[in-house]
N, C-alpha and C positions, 0 to 999 in steps of 0.2 A: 479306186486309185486311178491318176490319169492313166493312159496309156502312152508312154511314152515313148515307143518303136514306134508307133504311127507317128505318133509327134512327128518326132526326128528324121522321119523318113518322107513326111511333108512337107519342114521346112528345109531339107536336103536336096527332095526335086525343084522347090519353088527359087531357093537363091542359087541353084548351078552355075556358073560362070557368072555371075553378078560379084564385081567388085565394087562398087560405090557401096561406103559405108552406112550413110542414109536409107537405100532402098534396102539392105541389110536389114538394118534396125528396125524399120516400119513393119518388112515382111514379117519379121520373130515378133515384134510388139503384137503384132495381129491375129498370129497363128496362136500366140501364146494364149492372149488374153480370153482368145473365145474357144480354149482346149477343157475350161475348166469350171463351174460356177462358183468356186473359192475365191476365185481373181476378178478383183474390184475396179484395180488400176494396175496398168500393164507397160511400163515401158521404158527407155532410155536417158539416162543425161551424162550428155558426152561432158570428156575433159575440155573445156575450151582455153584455160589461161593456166597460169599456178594456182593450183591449190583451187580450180574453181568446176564446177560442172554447172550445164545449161540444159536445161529442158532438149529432148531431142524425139525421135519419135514415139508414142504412146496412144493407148486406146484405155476410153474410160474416162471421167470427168477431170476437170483441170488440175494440170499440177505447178509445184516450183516454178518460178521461173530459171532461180537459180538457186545452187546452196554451194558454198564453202567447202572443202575439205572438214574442216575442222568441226562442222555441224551436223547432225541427226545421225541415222542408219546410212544412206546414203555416202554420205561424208567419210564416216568411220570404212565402209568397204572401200571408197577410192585412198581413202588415207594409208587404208593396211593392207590393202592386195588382197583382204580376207574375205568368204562370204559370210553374211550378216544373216543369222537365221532369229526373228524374234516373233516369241511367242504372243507378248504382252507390250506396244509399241507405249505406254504409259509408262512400263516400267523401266524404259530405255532412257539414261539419261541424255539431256539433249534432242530429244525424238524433237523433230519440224512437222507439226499438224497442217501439213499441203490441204490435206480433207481431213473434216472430223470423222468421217464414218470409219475411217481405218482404224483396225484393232490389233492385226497381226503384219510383218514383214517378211518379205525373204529379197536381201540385194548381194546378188554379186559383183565382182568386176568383171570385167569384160580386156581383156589382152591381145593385144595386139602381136602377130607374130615372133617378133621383139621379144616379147615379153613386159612391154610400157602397157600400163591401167589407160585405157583411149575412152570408157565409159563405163558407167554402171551399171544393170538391167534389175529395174527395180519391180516387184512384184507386191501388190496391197492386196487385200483382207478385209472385207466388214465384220470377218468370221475370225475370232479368238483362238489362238495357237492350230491356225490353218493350213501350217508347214512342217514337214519333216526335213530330218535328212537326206532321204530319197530324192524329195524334190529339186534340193540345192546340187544333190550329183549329177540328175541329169540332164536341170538346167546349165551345170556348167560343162556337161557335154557338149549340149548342144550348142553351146557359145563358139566353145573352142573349134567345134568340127566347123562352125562357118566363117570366124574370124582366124582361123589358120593358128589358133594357141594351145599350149596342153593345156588340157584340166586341169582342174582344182591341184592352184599350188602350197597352198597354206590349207587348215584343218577349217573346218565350217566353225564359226563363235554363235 
């Protein structure tokens, strides 16, 4: 299992006073992706319009450029405020194949002090039901401790 107090405690020193949401996002994209060898594709797509997210910082081969609200895993967590934990992205309907090698997800939203959904942090799999529970709570610890939001407000789906 990851370790996730080092985690957190890595990317805690690294974005200290850093307010630009971007260098935010690239830091977690990066600390994250290489915290683990489950995580295939690691990273961000902000809200940019209604109902829309864009590619934003990430590590790991190419993703979206853009999706919908209303499309894939992705979608569905900026849609509901929910995190998206799937085991089997085949079995999701709707699933958007960015890459065929993905087998499993984990997306949350990402909140803004506010409480307004400002992105996703989406996390891929070449490895079959590669996520727990665990993973979604302290990924969404560590969201919230950097973007200034409480934790997981809705139950994980």
């Amino acid at each position: 299992m990851l370790d996730y107090t080092t985690l957190a405690q890595t990317i805690a020193s690294l974005t200290e006073g850093e307010d630009d949401t971007v260098a935010l996002m690239a830091t977690i994209a990066c600390e994250v992706h290489h915290s683990d060898t489950r995580f295939d594709w690691t990273g961000f797509y902000r809200v940019t319009g209604p109902e829309m997210l864009k590619i934003g910082p990430y590590q790991g081969g190419h993703g979206c450029l853009q999706i919908p609200f209303s499309r894939g895993v992705c979608g569905a967590a900026a849609r509901t405020g929910q995190v998206q934990l799937v085991a089997d992205v085949e079995a999701f309907e709707g699933h958007i194949a960015c890459a065929s090698s993905t087998r499993s997800e984990l997306v949350l939203p990402v909140f803004d002090k506010d409480g307004h959904v400002i992105a996703v942090f989406d996390i891929d799999s070449d490895q079959p039901d590669a996520f727990r529970d665990e993973d979604a709570i302290q990924m969404a610890k560590i969201l919230a401790s950097v973007f200034g939001a409480a934790p997981l407000r809705e139950k994980i789906l």
